[in-house]
Each structure stands twice: as structure tokens, then as C-alpha cells.
N, C-alpha and C positions, 0 to 999 in steps of 0.2 A: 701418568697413568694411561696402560692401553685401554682400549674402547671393550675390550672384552670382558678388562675389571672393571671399567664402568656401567658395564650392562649386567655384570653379577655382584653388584652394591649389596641387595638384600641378602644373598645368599652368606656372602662373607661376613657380616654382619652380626648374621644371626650365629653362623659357626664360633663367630670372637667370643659371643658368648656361652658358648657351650665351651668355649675350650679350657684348660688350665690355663691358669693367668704364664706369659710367654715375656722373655726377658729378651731385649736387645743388648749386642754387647758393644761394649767400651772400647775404642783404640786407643791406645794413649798414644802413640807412637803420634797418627796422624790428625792430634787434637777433636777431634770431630766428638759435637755433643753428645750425650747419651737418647736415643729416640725414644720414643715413648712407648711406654707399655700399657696395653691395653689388659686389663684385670680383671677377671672372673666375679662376674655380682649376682645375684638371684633375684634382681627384678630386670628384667629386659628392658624396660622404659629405660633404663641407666646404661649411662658408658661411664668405664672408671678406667681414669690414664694419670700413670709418673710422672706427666710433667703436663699439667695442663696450660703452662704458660705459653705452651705450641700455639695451642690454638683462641689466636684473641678473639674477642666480643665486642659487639658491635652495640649500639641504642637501637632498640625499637622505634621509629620514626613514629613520624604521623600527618595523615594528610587529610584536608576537609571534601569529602567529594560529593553531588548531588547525586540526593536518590535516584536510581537506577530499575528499572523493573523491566524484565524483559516478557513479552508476550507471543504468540504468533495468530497468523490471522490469514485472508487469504485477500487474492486482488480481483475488484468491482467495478465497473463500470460508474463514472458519476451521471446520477439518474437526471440531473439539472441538465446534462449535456447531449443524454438522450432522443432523439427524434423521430416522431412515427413518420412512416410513409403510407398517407393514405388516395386511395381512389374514389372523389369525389361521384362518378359517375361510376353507375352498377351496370354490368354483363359481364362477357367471358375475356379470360387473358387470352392475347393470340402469340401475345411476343414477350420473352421474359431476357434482359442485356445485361441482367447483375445476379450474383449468388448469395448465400452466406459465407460470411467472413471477408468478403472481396471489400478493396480499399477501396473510394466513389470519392468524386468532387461534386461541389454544388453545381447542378445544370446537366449535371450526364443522366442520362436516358436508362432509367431503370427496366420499365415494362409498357408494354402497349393493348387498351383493354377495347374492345369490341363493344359499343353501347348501344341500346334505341336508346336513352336516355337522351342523347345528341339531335337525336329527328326528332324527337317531341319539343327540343327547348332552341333545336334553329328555327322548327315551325312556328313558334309563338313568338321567338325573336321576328320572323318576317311579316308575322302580321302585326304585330307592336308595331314597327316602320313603317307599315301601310296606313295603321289608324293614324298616326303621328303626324304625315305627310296630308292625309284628309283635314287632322282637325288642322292643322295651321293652314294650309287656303282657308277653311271657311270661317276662322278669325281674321285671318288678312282683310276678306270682302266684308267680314262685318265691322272690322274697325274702320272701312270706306263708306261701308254703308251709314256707319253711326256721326260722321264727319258731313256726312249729309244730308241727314235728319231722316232719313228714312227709316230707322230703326229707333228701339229705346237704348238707353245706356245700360237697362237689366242683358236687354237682349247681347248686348256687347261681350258683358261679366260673362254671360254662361257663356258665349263663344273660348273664351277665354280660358276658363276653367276648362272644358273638352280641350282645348289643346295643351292647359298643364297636366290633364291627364295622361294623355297619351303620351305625352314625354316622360313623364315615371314609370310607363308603363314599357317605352322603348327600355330607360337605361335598366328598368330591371329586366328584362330581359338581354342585354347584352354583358349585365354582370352574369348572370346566369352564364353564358358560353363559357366568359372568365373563368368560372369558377371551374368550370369543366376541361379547360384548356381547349379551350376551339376557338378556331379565329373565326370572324364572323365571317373575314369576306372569301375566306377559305374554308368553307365548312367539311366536315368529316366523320364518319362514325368510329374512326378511329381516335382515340383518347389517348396520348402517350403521356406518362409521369415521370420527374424528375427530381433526383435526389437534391431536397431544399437545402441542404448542407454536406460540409465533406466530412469522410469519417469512416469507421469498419462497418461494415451489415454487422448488427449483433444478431438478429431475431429474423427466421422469415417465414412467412405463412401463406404461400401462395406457391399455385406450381402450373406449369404448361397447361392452358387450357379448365384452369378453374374459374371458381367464377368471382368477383369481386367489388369491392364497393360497400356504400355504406350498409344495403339492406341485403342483399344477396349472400353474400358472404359470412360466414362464421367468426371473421375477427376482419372489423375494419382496418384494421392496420396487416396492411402489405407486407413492410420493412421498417425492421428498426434502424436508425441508425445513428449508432453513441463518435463522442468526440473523443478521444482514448488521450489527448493532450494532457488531460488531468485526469486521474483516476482516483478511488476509495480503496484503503486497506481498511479491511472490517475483522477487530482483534476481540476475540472474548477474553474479557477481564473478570476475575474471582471476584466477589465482594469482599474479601478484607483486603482487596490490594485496589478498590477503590478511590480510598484515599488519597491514594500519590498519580490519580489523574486528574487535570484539570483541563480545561480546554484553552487554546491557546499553547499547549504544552508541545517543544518540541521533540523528533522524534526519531533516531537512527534506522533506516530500512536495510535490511541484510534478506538478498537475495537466496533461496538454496541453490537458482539454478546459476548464479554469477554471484561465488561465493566475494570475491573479490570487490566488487560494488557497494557502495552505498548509499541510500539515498537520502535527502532530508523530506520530512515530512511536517504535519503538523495537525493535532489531535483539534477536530471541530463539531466532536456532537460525543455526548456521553451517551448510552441509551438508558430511557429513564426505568423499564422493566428488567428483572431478570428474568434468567432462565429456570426455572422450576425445579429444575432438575440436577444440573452442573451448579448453581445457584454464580452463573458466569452473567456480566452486561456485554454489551455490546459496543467494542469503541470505534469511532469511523477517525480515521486519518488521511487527510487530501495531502494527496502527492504527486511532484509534477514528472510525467514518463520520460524517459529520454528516450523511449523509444524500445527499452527491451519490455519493458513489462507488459504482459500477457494475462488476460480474462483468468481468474482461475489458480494463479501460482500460488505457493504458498511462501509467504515469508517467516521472520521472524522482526519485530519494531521494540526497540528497546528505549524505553520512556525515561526523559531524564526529569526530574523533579526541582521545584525551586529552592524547594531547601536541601542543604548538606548534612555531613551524616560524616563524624571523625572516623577513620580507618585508619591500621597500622601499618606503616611501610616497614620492608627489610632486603637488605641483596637479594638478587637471585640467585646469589649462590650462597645463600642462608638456609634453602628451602631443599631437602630432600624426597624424593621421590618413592616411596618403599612401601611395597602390599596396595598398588595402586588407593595408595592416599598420600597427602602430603605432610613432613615434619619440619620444626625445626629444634635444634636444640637447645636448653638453655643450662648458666651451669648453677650445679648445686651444692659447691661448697666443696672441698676437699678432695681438690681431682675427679670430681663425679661430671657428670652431663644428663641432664633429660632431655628425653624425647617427647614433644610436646605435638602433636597434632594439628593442623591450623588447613582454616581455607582460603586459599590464595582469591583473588582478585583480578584485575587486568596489571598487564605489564607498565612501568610508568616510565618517563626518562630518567635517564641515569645509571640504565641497568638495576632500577628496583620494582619493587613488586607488590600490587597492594595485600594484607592481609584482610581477610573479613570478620575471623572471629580465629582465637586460639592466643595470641597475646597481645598485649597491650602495650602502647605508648610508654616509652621510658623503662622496659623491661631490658635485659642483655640476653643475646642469642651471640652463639659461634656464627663468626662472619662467613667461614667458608667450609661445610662440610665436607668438600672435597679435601680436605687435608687429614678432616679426620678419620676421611675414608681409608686415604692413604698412607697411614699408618698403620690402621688395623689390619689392611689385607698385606704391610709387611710384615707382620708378626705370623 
């Protein structure tokens, strides 16, 4: 058969039956069988042919497969991996070294902020060290003095106390610079901050010359910045298709922009609210990136189920293609054939093909419609 009668199946088809029933003829000379005729009926679901032993039949198969449900959803950042970047000390940014979107390692130099906050807390850092310095000389002299009776042993204790004073009173002030990123013995009213981990800017809310920090500022947080090594696909699921998720459940990722990709997934939070409206939940699936997946994509994650579910197999070339829907035929007794409607499934090995609904396990279909194509469009 050429490609041109194959891509005009429906056409010929439909003329066989409209036509007079059409006779092949007989050679005798060159023994060759008689072909078959295809015969004028008034119900179109039927084919009627003279020899139907042309065309054999096959069993309807049958194969057990886990529920399937396919959803779509789009891709999320996982918020466990998320990180703010904030600026402990408040004033103006002078210096900004990272964007959004831009890729950062832990320790690289995002922004540099302008503080007084810095000369208030190295000034009380210097004199924390001054009082700290006083009070231990004059516990030194009085633990000499007290060794010599010149003093009480009360008088000792409070010396004592003034100097563990002052020493909390030092280290809190020297955690204070910590906290600030200032070195003591380098002090600066410069505050520069650093990305505490690596990963994309997802978020930024600061610009040349704003101001920032914990009280100044409109949003403490600087920069975000997520780990995109794992990501969330967030699928809304229908409530009666509920029940064929479970968490734990695993889960095919099919990319639209890399249609060829797939990824595995794996479903870890059902959400326990619907939608109002869609009457959709919300399923989250962690998935690990190789690196194409992008904030935002849309996929599609096809959920497979722990239980099975029997579906019929048949050739693929059992299945015909006509008025964009799929047939196949089965026969009906005295050179007839129906045409039965059915919906195909995924393709399986072996050149077969699942059905989902249209017939059943143990029924007979023509094994190759191609044949009895190609008779009709001899006739």
C-alpha cells in the first residue's frame, strides 16, 4: 500500500460503503484465490467481505498496570532550602556586588552598608576593655591585700565580682561587633555582608543607596537565597482523584520545555485544604534538579498508584485511526466485521498497545487492519 492510500483510509472506507457491493475476478489459468469482496450493508459500523478467512483474529490480551493519573503543576523553590540575607546593622547601602537571579557561593561579598550603628557599639566595646582592664588590677591588689590581712575577705568577693563584671560586659560587647561583622582590632563604619550559603538570589529588596537593616528598612531581609539542588513541583489535584495519591508515591516528571526528559520525583505532602472553587488540593513533589529546571516551568507529573488496574492489550496494528478517534474491529458472524471504538493507552513491548476501555480480555479483533484496508480500496 502507498502512503497516499494510507493517508486516505477514512475516505476509501467510507466510499466501500456507499458503493455497490464490487466483485473480484477469478483466474483460473494463474490459480490465484478469489480476493475478497467487500459488500454493501446499511449500517456503517459493519464491514461485510466473501472471504472473511483473509483476515485472522487475534485474543484480546490483558495486562495488570498501576493506576496512572496524570496532573500538571508548576516548579517551586523548596522553602526548607531557602535563605535570607539579612543586615544586622542599620544605615545606607553604599555598595551592592550581587543581583537577582545571579549564581553566589557561601562567603562572596554581596553588599556593603554604611552604619553609625558601628561607632556606638566599637565605642562601648572600648570602654567594656577599659572598665575590664581597671577592674582586674584592683582585684589583683586586693587578692594581695587580702593575703595580708589588710582587707576582709567581703572586701576580696566584691573586688571580684566588679571584675566578673566587666568581663561580660567586655565579651558582650565584642559579640556585638561579631554580630555586626566588624573586627575589633580593625574597626569600620563599613559593614560588608556575605552570602551564608550558595545558591540563585531568588528575592531582592534592596537598591544603590537605600537604607537597610533590621529597623530602617521596610523588609529585613536583603536577599533571598534558595538551594535550587532540590526543588517542589506543586500539582493541583481534583478531589475524586484524591484517592490514588498517597504520599510516599512515586512520580514521572515530563518536562514541556525538554519534552524528551524525565525526571523521578516523589509526592511528600498532600495539602489538607481545597480549593473553593476548582474544588483542586494541592500536591507537593520533591524533585532532584539536574540542573535544567527553572522557577516557574510548567510540567506535567504522572502519579503511579500502588494498586493495579487489568487493561486489554492488542497489536498495533489492530488499531485504526479514522475521524480522529481510534477503532478496532471485531467479527460478527457471517463475513461481517464491527467497528468498535476503543481508547488506546501507552504503547507496551512487543509492538502492542494498551487498551483502556472499548474491549475486553478474551474478545477477538482483526489482527491487521491494514489488510482489510487493503482490499477494500482494491475493490
Amino acid at each position: 500500500m502507498t502512503k497516499n492510500s494510507a493517508l486516505t483510509t477514512a475516505c476509501c472506507l467510507a466510499a466501500l460503503l456507499a458503493q455497490t457491493g464490487c466483485h473480484a475476478k477469478f483466474s483460473p489459468v494463474s490459480g490465484e484465490a478469489p480476493r475478497a469482496q467487500v459488500i454493501q450493508t446499511s449500517n456503517a459500523g459493519i464491514v461485510s467481505v466473501a472471504h472473511p478467512e483473509q483476515y485472522p483474529t487475534v485474543a484480546v490480551g490483558r495486562i495488570d498496570e498501576p493506576e496512572r493519573l496524570d496532573v500538571t503543576g508548576a516548579v517551586y523553590p523548596d522553602v526548607s532550602r531557602e535563605i535570607p540575607v539579612i543586615s544586622m546593622a542599620n544605615g545606607r547601602i553604599v555598595d551592592i556586588r550581587a543581583r537577582l537571579d545571579d549564581n553566589v557561593k557561601k562567603g562572596q561579598l554581596l553588599f556593603s552598608v554604611l552604619s553609625p550603628d558601628i561607632s556606638a557599639a566599637f565605642d562601648t566595646y572600648v570602654k567594656a576593655a577599659a572598665d575590664e582592664q581597671l577592674a582586674n588590677k584592683q582585684y589583683i591588689r586586693s587578692e594581695d591585700l587580702y593575703q595580708h590581712g589588710a582587707i576582709s575577705k567581703s572586701m576580696l568577693e566584691q573586688a571580684e565580682d566588679t571584675e566578673q563584671d566587666a568581663k561580660a560586659d567586655l565579651s558582650a560587647a565584642e559579640q556585638q561587633l561579631k554580630i555586626f561583622g566588624v573586627n575589633k582590632d580593625h574597626p569600620s563604619p563599613i559593614v560588608n555582608v556575605y552570602a551564608p550559603t550558595s545558591g540563585v538570589i531568588v528575592a531582592q529588596n534592596i537598591t544603590q543607596a537605600a537604607a537597610a537593616g533590621m529597623n530602617l528598612s521596610g523588609s529585613a531581609t536583603a536577599f533571598t537565597i534558595a538551594d535550587l539542588s532540590h526543588v517542589w513541583i506543586l500539582c493541583d489535584v481534583y478531589e475524586n482523584d484524591l484517592p490514588k495519591v498517597h504520599l510516599g508515591q512515586t512520580a514521572e516528571i515530563h518536562l514541556t520545555a525538554y519534552p524528551d526528559k524525565v525526571l523521578a520525583g516523589r509526592v511528600s505532602d498532600i495539602g489538607p485544604v481545597l480549593d473553593p472553587t476548582i474544588r483542586t488540593a494541592k500536591v507537593r513533589i520533591e524533585v532532584a534538579n539536574p540542573g535544567i529546571l527553572r522557577l516557574g516551568m510548567f510540567v506535567t507529573a504522572t502519579l503511579t498508584s500502588r494498586t493495579t488496574t487489568p487493561h486489554a492489550t492488542v497489536p498495533a496494528g489492530a488499531i485504526l485511526h479514522l475521524h480522529d478517534r481510534d477503532w478496532v474491529f471485531e467479527p460478527a458472524g457471517q463475513g461481517e466485521f464491527k467497528r468498535i471504538a476503543v481508547a488506546p493507552g501507552i504503547m507496551l513491548p512487543g509492538g502492542r498497545q494498551e487498551i483502556l476501555s472499548g474491549v475486553q480480555p478474551g474478545e477477538q479483533v482483526v489482527k491487521d487492519v491494514l489488510n482489510l484496508q487493503a482490499t477494500a480500496e482494491a475493490q
